[in-house]
VMD Tcl script that builds the backbone (N, CA, C; Angstrom):
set m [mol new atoms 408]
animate dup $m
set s [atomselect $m all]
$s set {name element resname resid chain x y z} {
  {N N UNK 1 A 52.899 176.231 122.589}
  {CA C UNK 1 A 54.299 176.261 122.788}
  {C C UNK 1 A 54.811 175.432 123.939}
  {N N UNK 2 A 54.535 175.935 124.723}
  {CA C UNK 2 A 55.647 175.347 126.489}
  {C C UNK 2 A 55.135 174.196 126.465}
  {N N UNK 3 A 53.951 174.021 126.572}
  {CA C UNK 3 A 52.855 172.760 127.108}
  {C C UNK 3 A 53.122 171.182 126.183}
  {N N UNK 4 A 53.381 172.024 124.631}
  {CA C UNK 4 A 53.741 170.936 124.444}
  {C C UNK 4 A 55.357 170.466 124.205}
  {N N UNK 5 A 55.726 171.224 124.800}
  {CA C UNK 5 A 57.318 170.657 124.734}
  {C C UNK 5 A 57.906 170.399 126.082}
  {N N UNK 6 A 56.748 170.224 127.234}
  {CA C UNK 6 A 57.191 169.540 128.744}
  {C C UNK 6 A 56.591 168.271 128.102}
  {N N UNK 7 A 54.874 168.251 127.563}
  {CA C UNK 7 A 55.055 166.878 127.182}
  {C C UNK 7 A 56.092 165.970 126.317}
  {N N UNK 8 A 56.749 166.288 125.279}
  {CA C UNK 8 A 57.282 165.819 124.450}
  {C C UNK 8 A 58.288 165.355 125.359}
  {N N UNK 9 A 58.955 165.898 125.843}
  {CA C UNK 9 A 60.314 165.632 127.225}
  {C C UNK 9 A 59.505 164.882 128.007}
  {N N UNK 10 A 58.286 164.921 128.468}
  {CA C UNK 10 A 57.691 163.486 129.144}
  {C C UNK 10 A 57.288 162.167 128.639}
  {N N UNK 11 A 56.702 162.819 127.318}
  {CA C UNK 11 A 57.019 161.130 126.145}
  {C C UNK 11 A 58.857 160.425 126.480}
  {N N UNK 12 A 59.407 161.749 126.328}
  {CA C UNK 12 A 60.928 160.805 125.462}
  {C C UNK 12 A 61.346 160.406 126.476}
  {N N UNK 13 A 61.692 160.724 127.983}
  {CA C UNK 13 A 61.590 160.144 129.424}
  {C C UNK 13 A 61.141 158.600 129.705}
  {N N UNK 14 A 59.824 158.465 129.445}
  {CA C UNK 14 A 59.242 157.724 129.361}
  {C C UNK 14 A 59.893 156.402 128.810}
  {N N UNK 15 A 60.293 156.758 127.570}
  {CA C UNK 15 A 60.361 155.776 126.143}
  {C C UNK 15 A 62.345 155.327 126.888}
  {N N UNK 16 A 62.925 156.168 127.328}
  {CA C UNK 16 A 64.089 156.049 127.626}
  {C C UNK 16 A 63.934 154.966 129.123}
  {N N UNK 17 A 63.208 155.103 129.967}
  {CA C UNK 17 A 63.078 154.762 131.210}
  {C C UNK 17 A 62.238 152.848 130.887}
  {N N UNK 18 A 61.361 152.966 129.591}
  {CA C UNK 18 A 61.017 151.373 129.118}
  {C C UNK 18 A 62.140 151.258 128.678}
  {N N UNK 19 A 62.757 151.548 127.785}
  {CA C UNK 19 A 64.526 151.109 126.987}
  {C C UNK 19 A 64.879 150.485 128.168}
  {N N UNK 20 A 65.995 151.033 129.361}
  {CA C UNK 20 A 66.638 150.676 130.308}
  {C C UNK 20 A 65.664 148.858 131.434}
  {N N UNK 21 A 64.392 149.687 131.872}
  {CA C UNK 21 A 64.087 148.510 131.973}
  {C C UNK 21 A 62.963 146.959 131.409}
  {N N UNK 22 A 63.335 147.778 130.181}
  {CA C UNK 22 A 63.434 146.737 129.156}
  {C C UNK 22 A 63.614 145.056 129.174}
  {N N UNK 23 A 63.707 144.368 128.659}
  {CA C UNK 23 A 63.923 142.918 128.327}
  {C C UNK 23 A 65.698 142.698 128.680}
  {N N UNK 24 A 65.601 141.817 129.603}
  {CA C UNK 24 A 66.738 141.667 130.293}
  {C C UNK 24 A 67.430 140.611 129.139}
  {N N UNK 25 A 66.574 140.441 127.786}
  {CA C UNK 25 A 67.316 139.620 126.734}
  {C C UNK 25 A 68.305 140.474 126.141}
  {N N UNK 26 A 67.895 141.246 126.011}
  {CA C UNK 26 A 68.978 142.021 124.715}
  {C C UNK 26 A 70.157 143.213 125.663}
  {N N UNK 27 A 69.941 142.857 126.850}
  {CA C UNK 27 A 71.399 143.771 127.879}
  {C C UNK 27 A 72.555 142.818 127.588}
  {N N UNK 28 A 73.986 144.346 127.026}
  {CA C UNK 28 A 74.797 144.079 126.864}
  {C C UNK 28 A 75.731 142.997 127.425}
  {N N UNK 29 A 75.351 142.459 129.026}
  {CA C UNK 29 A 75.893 141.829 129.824}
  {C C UNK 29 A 75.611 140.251 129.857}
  {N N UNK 30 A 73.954 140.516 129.665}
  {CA C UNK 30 A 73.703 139.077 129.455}
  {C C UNK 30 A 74.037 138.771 128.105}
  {N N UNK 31 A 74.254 138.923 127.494}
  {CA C UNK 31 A 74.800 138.402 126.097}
  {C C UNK 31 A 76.151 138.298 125.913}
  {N N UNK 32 A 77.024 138.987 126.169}
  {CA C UNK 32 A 78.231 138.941 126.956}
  {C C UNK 32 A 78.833 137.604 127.915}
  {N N UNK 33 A 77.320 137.277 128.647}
  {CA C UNK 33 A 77.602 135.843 129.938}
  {C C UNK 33 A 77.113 134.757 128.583}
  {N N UNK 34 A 75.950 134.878 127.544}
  {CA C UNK 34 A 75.547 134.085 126.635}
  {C C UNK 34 A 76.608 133.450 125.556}
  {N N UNK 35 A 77.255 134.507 125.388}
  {CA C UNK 35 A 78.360 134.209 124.556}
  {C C UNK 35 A 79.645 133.333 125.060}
  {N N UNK 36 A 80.165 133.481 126.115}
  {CA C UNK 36 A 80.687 132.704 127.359}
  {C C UNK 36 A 80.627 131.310 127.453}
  {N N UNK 37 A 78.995 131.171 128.087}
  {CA C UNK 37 A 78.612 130.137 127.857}
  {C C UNK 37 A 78.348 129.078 126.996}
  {N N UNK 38 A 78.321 129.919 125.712}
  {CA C UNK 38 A 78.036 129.070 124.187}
  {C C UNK 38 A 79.645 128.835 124.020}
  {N N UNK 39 A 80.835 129.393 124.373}
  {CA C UNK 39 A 81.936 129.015 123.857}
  {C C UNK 39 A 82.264 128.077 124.708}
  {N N UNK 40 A 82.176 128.241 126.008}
  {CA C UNK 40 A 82.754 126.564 127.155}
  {C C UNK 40 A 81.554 125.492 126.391}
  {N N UNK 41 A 80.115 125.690 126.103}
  {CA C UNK 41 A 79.497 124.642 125.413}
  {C C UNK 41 A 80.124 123.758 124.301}
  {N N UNK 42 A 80.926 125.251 123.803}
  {CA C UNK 42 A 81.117 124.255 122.218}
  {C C UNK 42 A 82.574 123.836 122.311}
  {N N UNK 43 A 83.706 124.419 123.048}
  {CA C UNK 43 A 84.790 124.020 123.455}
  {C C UNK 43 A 85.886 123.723 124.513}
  {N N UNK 44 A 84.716 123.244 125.364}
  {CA C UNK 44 A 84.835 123.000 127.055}
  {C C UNK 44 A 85.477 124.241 127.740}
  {N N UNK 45 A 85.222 123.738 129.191}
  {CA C UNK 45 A 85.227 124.866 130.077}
  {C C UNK 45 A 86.119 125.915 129.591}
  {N N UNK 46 A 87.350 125.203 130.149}
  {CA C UNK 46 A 88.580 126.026 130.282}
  {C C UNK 46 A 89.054 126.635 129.153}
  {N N UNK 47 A 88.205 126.300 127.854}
  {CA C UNK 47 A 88.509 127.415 126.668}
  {C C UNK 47 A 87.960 128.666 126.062}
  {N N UNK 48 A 88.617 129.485 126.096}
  {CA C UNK 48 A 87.787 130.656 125.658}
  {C C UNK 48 A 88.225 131.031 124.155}
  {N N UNK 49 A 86.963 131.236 123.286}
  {CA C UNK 49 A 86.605 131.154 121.866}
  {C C UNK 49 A 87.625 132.291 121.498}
  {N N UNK 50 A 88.604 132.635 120.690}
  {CA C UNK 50 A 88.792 133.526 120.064}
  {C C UNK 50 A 87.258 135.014 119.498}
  {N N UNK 51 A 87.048 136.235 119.650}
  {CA C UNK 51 A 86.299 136.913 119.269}
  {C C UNK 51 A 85.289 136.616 118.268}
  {N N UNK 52 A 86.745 136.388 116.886}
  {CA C UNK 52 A 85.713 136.233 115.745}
  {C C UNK 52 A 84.904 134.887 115.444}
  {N N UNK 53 A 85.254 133.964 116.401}
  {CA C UNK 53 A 84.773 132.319 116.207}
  {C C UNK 53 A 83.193 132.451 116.400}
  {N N UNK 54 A 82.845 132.991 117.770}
  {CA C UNK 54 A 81.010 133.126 117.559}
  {C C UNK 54 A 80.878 135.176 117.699}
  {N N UNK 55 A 80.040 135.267 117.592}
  {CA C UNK 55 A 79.710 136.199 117.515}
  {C C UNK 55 A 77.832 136.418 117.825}
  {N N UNK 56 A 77.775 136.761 118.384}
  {CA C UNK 56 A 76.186 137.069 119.261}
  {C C UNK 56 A 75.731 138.458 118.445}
  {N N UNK 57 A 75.269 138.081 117.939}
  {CA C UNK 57 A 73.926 138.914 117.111}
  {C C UNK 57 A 73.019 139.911 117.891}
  {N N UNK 58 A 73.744 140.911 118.455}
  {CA C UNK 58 A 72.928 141.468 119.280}
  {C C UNK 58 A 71.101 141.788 119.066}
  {N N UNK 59 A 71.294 142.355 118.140}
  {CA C UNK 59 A 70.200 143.142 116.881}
  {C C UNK 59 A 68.972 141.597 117.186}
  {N N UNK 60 A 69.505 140.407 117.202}
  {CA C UNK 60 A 68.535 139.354 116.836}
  {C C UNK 60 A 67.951 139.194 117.986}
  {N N UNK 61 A 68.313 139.311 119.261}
  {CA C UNK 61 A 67.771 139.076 120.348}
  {C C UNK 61 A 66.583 139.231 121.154}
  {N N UNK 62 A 65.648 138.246 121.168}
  {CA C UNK 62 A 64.377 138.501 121.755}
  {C C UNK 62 A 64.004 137.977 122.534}
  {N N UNK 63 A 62.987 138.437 123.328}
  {CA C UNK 63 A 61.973 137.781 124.620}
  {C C UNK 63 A 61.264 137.163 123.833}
  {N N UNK 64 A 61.671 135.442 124.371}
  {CA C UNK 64 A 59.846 134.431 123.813}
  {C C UNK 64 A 58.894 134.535 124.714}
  {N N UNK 65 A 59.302 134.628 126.166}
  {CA C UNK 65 A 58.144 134.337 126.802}
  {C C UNK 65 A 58.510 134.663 128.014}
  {N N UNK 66 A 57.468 134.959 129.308}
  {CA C UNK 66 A 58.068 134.885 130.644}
  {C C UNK 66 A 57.826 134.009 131.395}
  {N N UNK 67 A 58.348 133.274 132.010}
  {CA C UNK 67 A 57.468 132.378 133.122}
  {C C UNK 67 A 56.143 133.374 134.267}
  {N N UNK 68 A 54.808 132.702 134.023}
  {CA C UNK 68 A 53.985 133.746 135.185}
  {C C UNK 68 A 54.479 133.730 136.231}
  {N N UNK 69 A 55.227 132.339 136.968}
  {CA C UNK 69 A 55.323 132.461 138.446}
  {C C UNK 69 A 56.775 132.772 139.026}
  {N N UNK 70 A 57.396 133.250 137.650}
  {CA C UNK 70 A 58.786 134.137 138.332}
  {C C UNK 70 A 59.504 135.077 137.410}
  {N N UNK 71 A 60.414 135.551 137.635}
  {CA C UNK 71 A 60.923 136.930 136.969}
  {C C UNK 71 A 61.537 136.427 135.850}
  {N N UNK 72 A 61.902 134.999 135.677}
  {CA C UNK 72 A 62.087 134.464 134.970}
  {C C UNK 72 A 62.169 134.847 133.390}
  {N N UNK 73 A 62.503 134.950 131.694}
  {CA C UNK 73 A 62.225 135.293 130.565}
  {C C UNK 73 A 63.459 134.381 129.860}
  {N N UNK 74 A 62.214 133.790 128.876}
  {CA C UNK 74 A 63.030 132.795 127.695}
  {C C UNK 74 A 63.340 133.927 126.805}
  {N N UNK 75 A 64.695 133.741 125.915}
  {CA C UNK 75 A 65.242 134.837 125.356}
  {C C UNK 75 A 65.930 133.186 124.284}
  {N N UNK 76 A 66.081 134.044 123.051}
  {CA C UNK 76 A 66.742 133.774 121.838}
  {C C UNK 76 A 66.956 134.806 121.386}
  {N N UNK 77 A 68.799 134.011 120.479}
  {CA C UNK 77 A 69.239 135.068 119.796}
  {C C UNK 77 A 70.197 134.243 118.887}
  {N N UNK 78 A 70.548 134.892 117.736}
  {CA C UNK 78 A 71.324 134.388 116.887}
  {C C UNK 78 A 73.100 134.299 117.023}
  {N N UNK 79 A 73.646 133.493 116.949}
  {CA C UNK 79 A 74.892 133.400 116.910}
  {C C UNK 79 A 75.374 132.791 115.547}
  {N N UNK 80 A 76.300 133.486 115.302}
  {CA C UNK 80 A 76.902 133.576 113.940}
  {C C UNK 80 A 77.982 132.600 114.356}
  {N N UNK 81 A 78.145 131.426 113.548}
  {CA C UNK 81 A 80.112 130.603 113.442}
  {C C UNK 81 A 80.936 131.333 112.448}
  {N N UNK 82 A 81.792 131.816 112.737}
  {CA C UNK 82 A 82.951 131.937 111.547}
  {C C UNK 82 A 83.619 130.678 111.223}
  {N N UNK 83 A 82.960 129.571 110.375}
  {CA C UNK 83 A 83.870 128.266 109.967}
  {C C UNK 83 A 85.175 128.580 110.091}
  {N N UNK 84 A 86.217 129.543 109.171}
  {CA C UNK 84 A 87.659 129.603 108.893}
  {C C UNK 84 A 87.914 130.040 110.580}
  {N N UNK 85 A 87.491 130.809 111.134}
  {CA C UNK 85 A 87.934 131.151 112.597}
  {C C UNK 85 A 88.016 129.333 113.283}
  {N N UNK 86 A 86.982 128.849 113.461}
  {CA C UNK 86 A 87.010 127.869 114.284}
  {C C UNK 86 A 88.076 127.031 113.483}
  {N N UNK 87 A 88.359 126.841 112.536}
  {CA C UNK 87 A 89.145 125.659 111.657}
  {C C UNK 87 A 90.385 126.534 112.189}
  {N N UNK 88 A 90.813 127.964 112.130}
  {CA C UNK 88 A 92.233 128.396 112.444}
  {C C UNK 88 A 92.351 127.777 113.963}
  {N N UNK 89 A 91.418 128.060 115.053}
  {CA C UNK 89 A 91.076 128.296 116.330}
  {C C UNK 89 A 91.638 126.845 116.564}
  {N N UNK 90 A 90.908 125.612 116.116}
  {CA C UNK 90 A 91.111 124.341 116.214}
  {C C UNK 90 A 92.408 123.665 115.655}
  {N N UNK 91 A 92.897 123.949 115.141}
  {CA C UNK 91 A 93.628 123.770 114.191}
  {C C UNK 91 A 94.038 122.809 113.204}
  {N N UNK 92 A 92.362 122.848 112.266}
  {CA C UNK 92 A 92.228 121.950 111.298}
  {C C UNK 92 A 92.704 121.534 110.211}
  {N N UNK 93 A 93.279 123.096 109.790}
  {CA C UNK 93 A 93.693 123.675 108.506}
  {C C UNK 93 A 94.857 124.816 108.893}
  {N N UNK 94 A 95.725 124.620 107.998}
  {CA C UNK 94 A 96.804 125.400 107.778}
  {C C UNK 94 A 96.262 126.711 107.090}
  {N N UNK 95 A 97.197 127.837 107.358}
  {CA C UNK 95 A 96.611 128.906 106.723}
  {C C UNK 95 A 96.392 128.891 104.805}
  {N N UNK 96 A 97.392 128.285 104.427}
  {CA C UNK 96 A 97.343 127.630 102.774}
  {C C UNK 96 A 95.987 127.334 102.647}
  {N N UNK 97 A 95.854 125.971 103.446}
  {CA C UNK 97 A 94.396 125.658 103.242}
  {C C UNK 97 A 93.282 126.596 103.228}
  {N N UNK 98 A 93.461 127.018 104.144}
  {CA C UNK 98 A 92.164 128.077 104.932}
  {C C UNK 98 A 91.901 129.520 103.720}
  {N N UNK 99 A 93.454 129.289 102.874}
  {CA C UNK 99 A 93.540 130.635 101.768}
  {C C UNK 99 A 92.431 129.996 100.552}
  {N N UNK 100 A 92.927 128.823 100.574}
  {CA C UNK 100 A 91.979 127.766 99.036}
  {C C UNK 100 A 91.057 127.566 99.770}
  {N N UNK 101 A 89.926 127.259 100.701}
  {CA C UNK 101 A 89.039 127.433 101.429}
  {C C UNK 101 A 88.202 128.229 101.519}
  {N N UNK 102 A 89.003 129.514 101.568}
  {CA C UNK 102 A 87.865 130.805 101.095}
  {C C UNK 102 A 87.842 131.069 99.568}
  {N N UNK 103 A 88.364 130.907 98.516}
  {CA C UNK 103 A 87.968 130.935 97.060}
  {C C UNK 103 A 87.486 129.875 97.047}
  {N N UNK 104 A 87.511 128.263 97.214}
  {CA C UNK 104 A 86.791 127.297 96.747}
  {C C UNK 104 A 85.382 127.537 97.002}
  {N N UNK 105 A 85.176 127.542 98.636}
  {CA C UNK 105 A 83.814 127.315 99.339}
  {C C UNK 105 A 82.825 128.085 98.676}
  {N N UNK 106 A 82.770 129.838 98.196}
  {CA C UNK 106 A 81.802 130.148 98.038}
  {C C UNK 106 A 81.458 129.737 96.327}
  {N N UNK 107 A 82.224 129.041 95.412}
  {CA C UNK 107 A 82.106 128.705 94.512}
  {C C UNK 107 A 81.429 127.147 94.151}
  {N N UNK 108 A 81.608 126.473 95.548}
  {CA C UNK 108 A 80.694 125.397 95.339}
  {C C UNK 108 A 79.727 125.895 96.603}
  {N N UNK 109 A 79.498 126.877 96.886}
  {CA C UNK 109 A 78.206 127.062 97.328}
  {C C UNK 109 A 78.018 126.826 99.036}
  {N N UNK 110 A 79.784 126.367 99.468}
  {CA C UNK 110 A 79.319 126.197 101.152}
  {C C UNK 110 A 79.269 127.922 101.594}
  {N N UNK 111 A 78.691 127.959 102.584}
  {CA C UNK 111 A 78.475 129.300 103.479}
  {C C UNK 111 A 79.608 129.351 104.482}
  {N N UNK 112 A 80.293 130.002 104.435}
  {CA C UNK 112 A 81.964 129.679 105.461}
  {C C UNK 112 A 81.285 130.757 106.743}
  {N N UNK 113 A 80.045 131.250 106.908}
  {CA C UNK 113 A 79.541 131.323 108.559}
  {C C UNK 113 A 78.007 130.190 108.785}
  {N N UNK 114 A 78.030 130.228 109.642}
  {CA C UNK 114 A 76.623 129.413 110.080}
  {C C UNK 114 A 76.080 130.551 111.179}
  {N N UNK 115 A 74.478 130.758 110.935}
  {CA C UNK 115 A 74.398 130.843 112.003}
  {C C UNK 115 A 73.165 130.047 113.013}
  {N N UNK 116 A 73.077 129.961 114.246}
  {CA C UNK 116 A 72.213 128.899 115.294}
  {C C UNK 116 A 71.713 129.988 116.106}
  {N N UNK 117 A 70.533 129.485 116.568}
  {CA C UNK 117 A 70.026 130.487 117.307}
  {C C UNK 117 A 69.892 129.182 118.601}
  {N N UNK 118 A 70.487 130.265 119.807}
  {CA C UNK 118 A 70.354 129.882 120.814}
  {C C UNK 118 A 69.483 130.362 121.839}
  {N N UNK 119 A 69.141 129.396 122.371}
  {CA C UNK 119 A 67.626 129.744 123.593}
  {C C UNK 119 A 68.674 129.901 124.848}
  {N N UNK 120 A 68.156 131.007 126.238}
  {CA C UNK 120 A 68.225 131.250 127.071}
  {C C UNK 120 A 67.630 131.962 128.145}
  {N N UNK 121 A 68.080 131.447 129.319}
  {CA C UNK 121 A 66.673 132.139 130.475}
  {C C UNK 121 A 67.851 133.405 131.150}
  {N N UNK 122 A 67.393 134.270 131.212}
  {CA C UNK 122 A 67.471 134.938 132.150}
  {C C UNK 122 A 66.706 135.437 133.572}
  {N N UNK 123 A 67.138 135.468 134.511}
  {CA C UNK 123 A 66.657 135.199 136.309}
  {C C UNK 123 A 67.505 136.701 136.678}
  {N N UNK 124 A 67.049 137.970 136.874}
  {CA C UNK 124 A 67.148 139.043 137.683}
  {C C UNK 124 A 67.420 137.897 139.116}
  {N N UNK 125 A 68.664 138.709 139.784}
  {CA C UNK 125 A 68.841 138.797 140.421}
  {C C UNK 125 A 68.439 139.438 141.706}
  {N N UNK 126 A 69.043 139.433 143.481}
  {CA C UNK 126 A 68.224 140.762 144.108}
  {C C UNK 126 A 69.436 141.879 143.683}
  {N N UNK 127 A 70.771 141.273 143.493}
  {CA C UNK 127 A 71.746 141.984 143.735}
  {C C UNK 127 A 72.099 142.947 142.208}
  {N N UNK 128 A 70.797 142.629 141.411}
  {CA C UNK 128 A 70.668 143.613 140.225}
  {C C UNK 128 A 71.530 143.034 138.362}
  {N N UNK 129 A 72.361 141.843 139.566}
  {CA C UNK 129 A 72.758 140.779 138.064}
  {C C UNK 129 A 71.964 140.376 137.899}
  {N N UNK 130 A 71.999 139.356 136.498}
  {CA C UNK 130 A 70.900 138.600 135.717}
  {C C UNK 130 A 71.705 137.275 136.016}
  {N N UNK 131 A 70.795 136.023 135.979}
  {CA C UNK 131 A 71.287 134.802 135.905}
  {C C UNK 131 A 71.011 134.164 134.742}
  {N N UNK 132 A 71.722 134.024 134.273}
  {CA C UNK 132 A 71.998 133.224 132.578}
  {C C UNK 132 A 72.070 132.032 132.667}
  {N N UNK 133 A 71.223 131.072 132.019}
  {CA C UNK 133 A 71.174 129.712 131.703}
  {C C UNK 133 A 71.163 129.248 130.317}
  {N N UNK 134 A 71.720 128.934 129.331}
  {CA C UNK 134 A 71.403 128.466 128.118}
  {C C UNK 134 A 70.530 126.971 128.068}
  {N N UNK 135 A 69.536 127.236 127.386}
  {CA C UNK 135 A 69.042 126.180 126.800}
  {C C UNK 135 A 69.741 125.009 125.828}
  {N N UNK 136 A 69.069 123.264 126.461}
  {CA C UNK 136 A 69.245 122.751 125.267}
  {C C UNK 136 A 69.075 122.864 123.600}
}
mol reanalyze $m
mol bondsrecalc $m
mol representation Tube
mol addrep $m
């Protein structure tokens, strides 16, 4: 009885305490600064992407690798384009268009999202932020 239900509460402790300090790839924040960064990438600084234009794939996000000689960790993750978002966003296409755009496209077969997976380092901080760099 008792004995094993302090362990079980010391398993799930455990498993909660790896979660938290976990892979500094898949924290809400750095992906958050990833997403940021992929939108001044793709539409200079001073613009910030509308929501639905990229979208960061949380779920996809992984550790490739760590550097041995620092706290360093290469991280990829998927980012989704909403084509019709960026074409509204940009303003390529009129909404008319963008209406015949979504019945044409999936009928000749274009995919109206893309998605790219983007590489990035994250660098722990002392002050407990992460430092975000996107890869070429």
């Amino acid at each position: 009885g008792l004995s094993a239900r302090m362990a079980l509460v010391a398993i799930a402790a455990t498993a909660l305490a790896a979660c938290s300090s976990g892979s500094p790839c898949t924290d809400s924040a750095v992906l958050a600064k990833v997403k940021e960064l992929h939108d001044k990438q793709q539409f200079g600084q001073s613009t910030e992407a509308p929501t639905k234009v990229f979208v960061v794939q949380a779920k996809t996000a992984t550790q490739v690798s760590a550097d041995k000689d620092s706290t360093r960790k290469r991280c990829s993750v998927l980012v989704t384009t909403d084509i019709i978002e960026v074409m509204r966003f940009t303003k390529q296409a009129s909404e008319d268009e963008i209406a015949k755009i979504k019945i044409e496209a999936p009928k000749k077969g274009f995919a109206l999202t893309k998605d790219d997976l983007v590489n990035f380092t994250v660098q722990p901080l002392a002050d407990g932020q992460n430092y975000v760099t996107l890869l070429p």
